[in-house]
C-alpha positions in Angstrom: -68.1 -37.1 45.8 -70.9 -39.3 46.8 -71.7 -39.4 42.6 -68.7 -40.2 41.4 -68.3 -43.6 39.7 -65.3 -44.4 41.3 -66.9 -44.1 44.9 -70.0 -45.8 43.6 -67.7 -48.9 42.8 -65.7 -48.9 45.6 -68.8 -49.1 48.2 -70.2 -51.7 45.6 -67.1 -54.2 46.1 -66.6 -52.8 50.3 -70.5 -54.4 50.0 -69.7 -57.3 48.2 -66.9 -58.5 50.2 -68.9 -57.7 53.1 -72.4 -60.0 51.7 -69.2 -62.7 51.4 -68.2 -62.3 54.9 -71.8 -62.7 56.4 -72.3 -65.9 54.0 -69.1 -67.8 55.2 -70.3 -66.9 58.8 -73.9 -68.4 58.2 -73.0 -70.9 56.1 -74.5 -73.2 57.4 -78.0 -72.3 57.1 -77.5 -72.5 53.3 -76.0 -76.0 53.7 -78.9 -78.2 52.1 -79.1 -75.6 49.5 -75.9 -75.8 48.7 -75.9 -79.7 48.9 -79.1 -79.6 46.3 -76.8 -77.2 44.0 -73.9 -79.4 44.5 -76.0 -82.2 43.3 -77.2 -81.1 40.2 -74.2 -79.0 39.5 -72.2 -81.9 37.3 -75.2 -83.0 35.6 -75.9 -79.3 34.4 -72.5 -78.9 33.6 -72.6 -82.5 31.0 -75.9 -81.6 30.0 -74.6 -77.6 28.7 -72.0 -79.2 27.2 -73.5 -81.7 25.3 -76.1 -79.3 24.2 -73.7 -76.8 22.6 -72.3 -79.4 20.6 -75.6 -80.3 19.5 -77.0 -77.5 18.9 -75.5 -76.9 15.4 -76.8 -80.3 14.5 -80.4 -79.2 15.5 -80.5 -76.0 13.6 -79.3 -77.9 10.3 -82.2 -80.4 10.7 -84.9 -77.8 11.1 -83.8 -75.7 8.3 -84.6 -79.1 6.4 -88.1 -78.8 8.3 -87.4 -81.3 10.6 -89.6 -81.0 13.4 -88.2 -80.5 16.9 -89.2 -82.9 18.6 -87.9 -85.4 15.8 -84.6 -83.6 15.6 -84.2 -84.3 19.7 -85.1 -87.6 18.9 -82.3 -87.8 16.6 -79.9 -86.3 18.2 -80.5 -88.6 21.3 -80.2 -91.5 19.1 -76.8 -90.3 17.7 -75.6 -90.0 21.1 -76.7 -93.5 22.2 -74.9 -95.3 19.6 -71.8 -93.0 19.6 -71.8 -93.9 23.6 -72.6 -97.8 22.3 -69.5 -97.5 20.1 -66.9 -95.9 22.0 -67.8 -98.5 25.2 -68.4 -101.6 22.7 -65.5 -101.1 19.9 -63.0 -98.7 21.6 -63.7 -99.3 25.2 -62.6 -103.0 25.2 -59.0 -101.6 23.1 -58.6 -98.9 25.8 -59.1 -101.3 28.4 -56.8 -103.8 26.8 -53.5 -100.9 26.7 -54.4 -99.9 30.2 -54.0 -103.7 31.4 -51.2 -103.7 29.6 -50.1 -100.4 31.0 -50.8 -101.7 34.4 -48.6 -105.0 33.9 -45.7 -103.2 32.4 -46.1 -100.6 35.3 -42.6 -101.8 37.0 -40.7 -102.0 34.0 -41.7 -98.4 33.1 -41.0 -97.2 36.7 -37.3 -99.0 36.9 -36.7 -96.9 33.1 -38.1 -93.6 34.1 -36.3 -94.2 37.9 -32.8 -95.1 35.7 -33.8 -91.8 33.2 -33.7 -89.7 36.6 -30.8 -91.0 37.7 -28.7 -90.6 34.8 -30.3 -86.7 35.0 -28.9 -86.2 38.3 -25.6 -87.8 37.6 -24.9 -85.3 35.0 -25.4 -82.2 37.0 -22.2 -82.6 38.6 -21.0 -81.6 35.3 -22.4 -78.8 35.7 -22.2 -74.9 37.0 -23.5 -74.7 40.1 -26.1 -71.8 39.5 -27.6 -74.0 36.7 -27.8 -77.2 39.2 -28.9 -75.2 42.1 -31.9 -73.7 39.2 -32.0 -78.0 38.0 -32.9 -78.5 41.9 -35.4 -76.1 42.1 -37.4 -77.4 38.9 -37.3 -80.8 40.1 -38.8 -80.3 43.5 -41.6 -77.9 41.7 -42.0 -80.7 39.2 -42.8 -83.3 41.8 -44.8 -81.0 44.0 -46.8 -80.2 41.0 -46.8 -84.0 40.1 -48.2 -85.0 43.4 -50.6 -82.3 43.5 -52.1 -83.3 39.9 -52.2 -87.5 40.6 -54.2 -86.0 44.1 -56.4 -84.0 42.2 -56.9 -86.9 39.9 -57.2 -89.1 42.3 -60.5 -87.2 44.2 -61.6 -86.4 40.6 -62.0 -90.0 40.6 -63.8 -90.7 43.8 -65.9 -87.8 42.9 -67.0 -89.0 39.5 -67.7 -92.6 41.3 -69.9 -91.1 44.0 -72.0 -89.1 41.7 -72.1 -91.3 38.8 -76.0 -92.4 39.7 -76.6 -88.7 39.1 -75.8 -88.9 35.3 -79.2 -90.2 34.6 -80.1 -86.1 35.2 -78.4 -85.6 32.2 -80.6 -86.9 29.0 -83.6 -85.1 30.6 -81.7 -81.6 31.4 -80.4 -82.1 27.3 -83.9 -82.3 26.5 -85.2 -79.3 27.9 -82.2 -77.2 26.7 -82.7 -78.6 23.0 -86.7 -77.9 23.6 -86.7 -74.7 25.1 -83.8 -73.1 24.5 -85.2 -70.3 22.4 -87.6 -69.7 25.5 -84.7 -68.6 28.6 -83.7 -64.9 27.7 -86.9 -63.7 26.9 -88.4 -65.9 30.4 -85.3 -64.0 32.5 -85.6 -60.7 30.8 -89.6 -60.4 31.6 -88.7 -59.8 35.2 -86.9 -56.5 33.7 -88.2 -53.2 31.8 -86.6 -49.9 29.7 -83.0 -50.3 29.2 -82.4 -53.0 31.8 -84.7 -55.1 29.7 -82.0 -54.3 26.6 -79.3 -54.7 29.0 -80.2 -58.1 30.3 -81.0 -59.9 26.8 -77.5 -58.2 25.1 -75.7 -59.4 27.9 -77.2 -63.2 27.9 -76.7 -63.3 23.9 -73.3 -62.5 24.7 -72.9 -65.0 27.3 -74.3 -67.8 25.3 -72.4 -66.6 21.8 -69.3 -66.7 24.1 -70.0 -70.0 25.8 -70.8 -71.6 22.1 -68.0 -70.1 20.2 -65.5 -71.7 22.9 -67.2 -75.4 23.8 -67.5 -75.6 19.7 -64.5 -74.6 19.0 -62.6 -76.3 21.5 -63.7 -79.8 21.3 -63.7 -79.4 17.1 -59.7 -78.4 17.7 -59.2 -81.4 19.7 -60.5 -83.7 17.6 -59.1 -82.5 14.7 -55.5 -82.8 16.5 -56.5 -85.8 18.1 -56.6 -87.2 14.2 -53.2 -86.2 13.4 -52.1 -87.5 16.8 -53.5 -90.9 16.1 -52.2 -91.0 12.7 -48.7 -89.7 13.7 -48.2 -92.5 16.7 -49.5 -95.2 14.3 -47.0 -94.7 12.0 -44.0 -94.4 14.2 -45.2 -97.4 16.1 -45.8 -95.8 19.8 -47.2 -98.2 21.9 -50.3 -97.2 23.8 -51.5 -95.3 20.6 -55.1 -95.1 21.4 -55.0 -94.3 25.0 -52.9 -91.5 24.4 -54.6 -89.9 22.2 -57.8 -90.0 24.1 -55.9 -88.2 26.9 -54.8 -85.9 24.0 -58.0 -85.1 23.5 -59.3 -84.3 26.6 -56.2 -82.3 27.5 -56.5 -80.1 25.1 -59.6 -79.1 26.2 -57.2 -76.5 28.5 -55.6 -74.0 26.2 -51.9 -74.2 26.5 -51.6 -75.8 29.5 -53.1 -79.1 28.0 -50.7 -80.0 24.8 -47.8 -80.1 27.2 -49.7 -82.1 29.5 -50.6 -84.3 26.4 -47.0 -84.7 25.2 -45.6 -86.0 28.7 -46.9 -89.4 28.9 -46.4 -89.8 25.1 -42.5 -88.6 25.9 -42.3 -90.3 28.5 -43.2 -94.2 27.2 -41.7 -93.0 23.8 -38.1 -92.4 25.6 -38.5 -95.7 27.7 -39.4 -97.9 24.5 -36.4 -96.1 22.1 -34.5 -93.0 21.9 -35.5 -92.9 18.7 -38.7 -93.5 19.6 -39.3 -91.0 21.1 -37.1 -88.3 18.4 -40.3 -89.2 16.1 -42.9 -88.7 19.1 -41.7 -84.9 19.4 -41.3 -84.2 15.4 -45.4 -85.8 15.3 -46.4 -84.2 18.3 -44.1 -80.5 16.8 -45.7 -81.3 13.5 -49.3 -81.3 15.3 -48.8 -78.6 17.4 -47.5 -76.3 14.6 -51.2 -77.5 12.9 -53.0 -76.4 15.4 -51.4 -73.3 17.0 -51.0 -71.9 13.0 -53.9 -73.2 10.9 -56.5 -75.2 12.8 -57.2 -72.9 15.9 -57.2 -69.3 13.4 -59.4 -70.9 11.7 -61.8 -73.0 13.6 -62.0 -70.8 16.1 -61.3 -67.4 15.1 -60.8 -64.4 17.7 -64.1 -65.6 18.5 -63.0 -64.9 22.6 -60.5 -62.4 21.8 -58.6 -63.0 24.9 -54.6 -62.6 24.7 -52.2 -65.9 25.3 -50.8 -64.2 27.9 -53.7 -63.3 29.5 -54.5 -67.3 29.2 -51.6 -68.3 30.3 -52.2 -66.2 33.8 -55.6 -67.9 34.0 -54.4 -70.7 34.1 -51.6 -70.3 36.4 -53.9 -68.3 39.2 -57.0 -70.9 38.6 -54.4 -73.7 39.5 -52.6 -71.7 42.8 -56.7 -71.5 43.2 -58.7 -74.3 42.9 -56.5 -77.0 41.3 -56.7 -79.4 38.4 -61.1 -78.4 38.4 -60.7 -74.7 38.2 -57.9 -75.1 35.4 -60.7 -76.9 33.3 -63.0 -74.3 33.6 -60.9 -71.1 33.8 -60.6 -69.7 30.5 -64.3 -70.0 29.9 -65.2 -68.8 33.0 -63.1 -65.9 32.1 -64.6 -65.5 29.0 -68.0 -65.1 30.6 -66.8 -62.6 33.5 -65.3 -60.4 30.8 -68.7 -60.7 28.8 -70.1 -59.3 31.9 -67.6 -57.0 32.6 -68.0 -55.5 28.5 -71.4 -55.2 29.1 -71.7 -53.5 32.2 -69.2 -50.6 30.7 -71.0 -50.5 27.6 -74.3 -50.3 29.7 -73.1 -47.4 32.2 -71.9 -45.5 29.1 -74.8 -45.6 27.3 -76.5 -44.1 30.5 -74.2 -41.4 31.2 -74.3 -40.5 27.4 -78.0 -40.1 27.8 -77.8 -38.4 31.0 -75.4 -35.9 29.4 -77.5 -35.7 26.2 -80.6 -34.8 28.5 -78.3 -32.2 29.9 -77.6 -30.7 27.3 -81.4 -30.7 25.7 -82.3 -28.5 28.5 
């Protein structure tokens, strides 16, 4: 019994749990360690980000023979004077609509208070299942409302308190556009025979997987982000700009993050005219249509290969979970565990294949 895979895996997770168990009970030992990691945690994070955006860039400069140290130059450039324009020509717009936002603050919460009431008026009208079901969605609605401006809220006092550790950032970028060619073959050195194999499949995947998604994600959004912008302008939505930058960044979550994107455009489209907001759900149908049909299939393929379902629970488990932060990074972070997962299976096949094969020779 003892080599059977199925035992084998179960005393692997019984051990597992029970390394977790003794690390909650000694935390505290690892404290500074885990402050250390803490620390540089958001700045590695930015820094990965960044770089697999630039990456591409790099690799089409140095198939021009651009040397590397020229095409990091460049690139750090670029992103200095994209930073310089978005704080010196749309920063002062943005902050413009948010005082604006902030002064009509009131006025939209009488609207949006009157929009309520007139909601709960009419469910007299009806049924009593489908007002008892009305009931339910509303408390959910605000729980989950609460729970998100919270979550924002210590996003915000988080971003504040680390923001001196941003400086981390240009010099982790550096070293990942300087060296990157350098890190599978450093960590699979440690490693020989098929583990060797093992480890630098597995990190390919990894990184193929992290690139295909961060690429692919942020190209979607700004591509919708475009239609977005050039939908509100037209039907005259105020707040055009700032919306669409929260567009953007929403739909950095898969599924999750159109709707998100949609209620604040809904919401000050109803409030300034019903009709209003009739064109804010055809443009923001119209984009989603775009994206879900032809921009998505083909910017990003099946690079991930991971069902909509199978996103959708994610998303719902990472937010029981860990909240707004864990819904950020849930689908990637799923990507990468079922990398690991593929790999592992491929790996023990291959070893029982050879095992039987040996078998068999003798």
């Amino acid at each position: 019994m003892t080599n059977k895979a199925w035992f084998r895996t179960g005393i692997a997770v019984l051990l597992l749990f029970l390394i977790i168990k003794l690390f909650i009970e000694v935390h505290f030992i690892f404290k500074p360690i885990i402050i250390i990691v803490q620390s540089i945690l958001l700045p590695l994070l930015i820094s990965g980000f960044l770089f697999y955006i630039c990456l591409p860039f790099q690799k089409m400069m140095e198939k021009r023979r651009v040397p590397r140290w020229a095409s990091i130059t460049i690139i750090l450039l670029a992103l200095t004077a994209i930073s310089g324009a978005i704080f010196g020509v749309v920063g002062p717009v943005i902050a413009t609509q948010i005082e604006n936002l902030i002064h009509q603050l009131p006025y939209l919460q009488r609207e949006t208070q009157n929009l309520i009431n007139f909601a709960l008026d009419q469910r007299d009208k009806l049924p009593n299942e489908i007002t008892e079901k009305i009931n339910e969605m509303i408390s959910k609605f605000g729980a989950m409302t609460s729970e998100i401006l919270s979550n924002s809220l210590n996003i915000v006092t988080s971003v504040i308190s680390t923001l001196f550790l941003l400086i981390l950032v240009p010099f982790f970028l550096i070293y990942m556009l300087k060296d990157h060619e350098r890190f599978i073959p450093a960590v699979a050195r440690f490693f020989n025979g098929e583990r060797k194999i093992f480890v630098v499949n597995l990190l390919k995947d990894l990184n193929q997987t992290l690139m295909s998604y961060i690429q692919g994600q942020v190209t979607v959004s700004l591509i919708l982000g475009a239609i977005l912008y050039a939908g509100y302008t037209i039907i005259g939505l105020e707040y055009t700009l700032l919306l669409v930058m929260f567009a953007i960044f929403a739909n950095m979550i898969p599924f999750l993050g159109p709707w998100m994107a949609f209620l604040p455009a809904g919401i000050l489209g109803i409030i300034q005219s019903p009709t209003t907001f009739i064109w804010v759900c055809i443009v923001t149908l119209i984009a989603q249509q775009l994206e879900g049909n032809v921009i998505t299939p083909n910017v990003m393929g099946k690079s991930l290969n991971i069902h909509p379902l199978t996103i959708i629970v994610v998303i719902l488990a990472s937010g029981s979970l860990g909240g707004f932060v864990l819904i950020l990074v849930a689908v990637p972070l799923y990507a990468v565990l079922k990398s690991i997962a593929r790999n592992i299976y491929k790996y023990r096949h291959q070893i029982i294949h050879a095992a039987q094969r040996n078998v068999n020779d003798h």
